[in-house]
N, C-alpha and C positions, 0 to 999 in steps of 0.2 A: 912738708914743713913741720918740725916741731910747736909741741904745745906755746914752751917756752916763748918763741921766736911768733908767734899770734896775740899773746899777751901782752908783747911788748908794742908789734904793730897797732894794737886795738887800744893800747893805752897812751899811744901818741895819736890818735885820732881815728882812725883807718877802720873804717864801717864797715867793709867786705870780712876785714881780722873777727870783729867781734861777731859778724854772721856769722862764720864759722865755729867760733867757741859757743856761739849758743845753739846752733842747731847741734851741735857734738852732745851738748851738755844737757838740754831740754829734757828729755824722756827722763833722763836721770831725778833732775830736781823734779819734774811732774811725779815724779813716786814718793821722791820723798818728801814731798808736799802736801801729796794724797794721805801717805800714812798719819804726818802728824795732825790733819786738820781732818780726816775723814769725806770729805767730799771733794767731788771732780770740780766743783763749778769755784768753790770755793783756793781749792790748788791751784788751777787754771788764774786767778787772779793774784798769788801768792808767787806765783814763778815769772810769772808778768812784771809785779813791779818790784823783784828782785832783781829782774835783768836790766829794767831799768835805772833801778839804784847802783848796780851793777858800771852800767855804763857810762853815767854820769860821776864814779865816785874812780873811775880807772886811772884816770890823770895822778889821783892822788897814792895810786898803790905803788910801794917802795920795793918790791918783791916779788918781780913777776912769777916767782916761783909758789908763790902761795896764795896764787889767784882762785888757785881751789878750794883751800878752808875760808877765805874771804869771801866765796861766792856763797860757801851751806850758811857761814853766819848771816849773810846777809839774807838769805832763804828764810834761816829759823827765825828770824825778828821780822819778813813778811810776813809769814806765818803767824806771827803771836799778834801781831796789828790786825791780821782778817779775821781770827777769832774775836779781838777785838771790838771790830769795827761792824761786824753781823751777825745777828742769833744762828745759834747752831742750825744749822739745812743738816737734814738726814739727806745720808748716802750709803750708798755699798761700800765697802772696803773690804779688803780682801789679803792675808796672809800671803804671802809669797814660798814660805819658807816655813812650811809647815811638812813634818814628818808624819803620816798617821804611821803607828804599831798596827793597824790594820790593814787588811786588804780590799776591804768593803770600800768603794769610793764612796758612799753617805755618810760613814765613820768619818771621813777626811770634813767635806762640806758641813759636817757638826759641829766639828773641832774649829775646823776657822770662823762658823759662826760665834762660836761662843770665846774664842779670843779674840775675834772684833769688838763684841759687846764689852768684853771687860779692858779691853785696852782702849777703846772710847771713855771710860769711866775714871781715867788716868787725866792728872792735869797737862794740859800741853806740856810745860816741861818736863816733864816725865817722861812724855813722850817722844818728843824730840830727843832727848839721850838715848832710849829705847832705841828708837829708829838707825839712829847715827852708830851707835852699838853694833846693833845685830844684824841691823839690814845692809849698812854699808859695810860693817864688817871691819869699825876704826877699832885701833887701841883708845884706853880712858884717855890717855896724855893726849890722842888726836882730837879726841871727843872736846875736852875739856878747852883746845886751842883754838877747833872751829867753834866752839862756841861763847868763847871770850871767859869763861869761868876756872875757878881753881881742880886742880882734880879731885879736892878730895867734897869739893860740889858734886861733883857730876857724879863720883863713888857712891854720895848719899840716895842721888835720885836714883840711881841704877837700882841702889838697895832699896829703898821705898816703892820702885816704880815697880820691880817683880815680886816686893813681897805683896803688892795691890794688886797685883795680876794673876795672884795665886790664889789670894784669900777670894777675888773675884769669880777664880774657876773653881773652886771650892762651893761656892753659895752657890753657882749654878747648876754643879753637878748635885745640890744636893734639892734645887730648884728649878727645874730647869726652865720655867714658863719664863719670856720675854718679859720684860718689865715694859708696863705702858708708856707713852711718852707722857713726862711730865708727875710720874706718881713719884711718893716719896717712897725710897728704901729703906 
């Protein structure tokens, strides 16, 4: 059965439709969940009551075809309410997509710890276009649709958000000790 044709069953009522879009879909938002908020337990709540805004808000989608950027926007504003709504939990996160120029595998595990730490250091928005960017791999114009914004929004964050990621790997590389929780930089 087509995407389309699930969309349309799940948004005239049909609960077995939307089980299948969201077990299809889960892993997917669990990453991009994980990246913008940094933590598992915190994603894990972020993707949850996404699927249920999700599935309470389906009756009213005009466009079964664009149930996909409907589902990240609805993602990215769970995500900004769980920041929100609870002090930042340390967690691991982890680069997906990270190149080293090395062959040393500890060269590699350095490298995504210290593009962890400075893409944590990024405001959720920031991030969230980041993610939606590079991780899924949208164009600006997709970026800027699932997320309800103008493109030349999401242009600024993209430029704000790696020029903070650079100036971030910059001080580290020129620092490289961890910053305490809670000191000022």
């Amino acid at each position: 059965m087509q995407r389309s044709e699930l969309v349309e069953r799940a948004r005239r009522g049909d609960r077995d439709a939307f089980g299948e879009l969201a077990a299809a879909d889960i892993g997917r938002l669990f990453a991009i969940a994980q990246l913008i908020l940094g933590a598992p337990e915190l994603a894990r709540d972020a993707v949850q009551d996404a699927l249920l805004e999700a599935w309470r808000g389906l009756p009213r989608l005009r466009d079964v075809d664009r149930y996909d950027a409907w589902q990240h926007r609805l993602l990215v504003r769970s995500c900004q309410r769980q920041r929100g709504r609870r002090a930042r939990v340390a967690g691991s996160w982890e680069v997906e997509r990270v190149s080293a120029d090395s062959a040393d595998p500890a060269d590699s595990i350095v490298t995504r710890d210290q593009i962890a730490r400075a893409f944590h250091r990024l405001p959720a928005e920031q991030r969230a276009v980041l993610v939606l960017k590079f991780y899924l791999d949208l164009p600006v114009r997709d970026v800027a649709t699932q997320l309800g914004l103008p493109e030349g929004t999401v242009k600024s964050r993209l430029h704000r958000g790696l020029s903070a990621l650079r100036a971030a790997l910059e001080a580290d590389a020129r620092d490289p000790r961890p910053l305490a929780e809670g000191s000022v930089q």
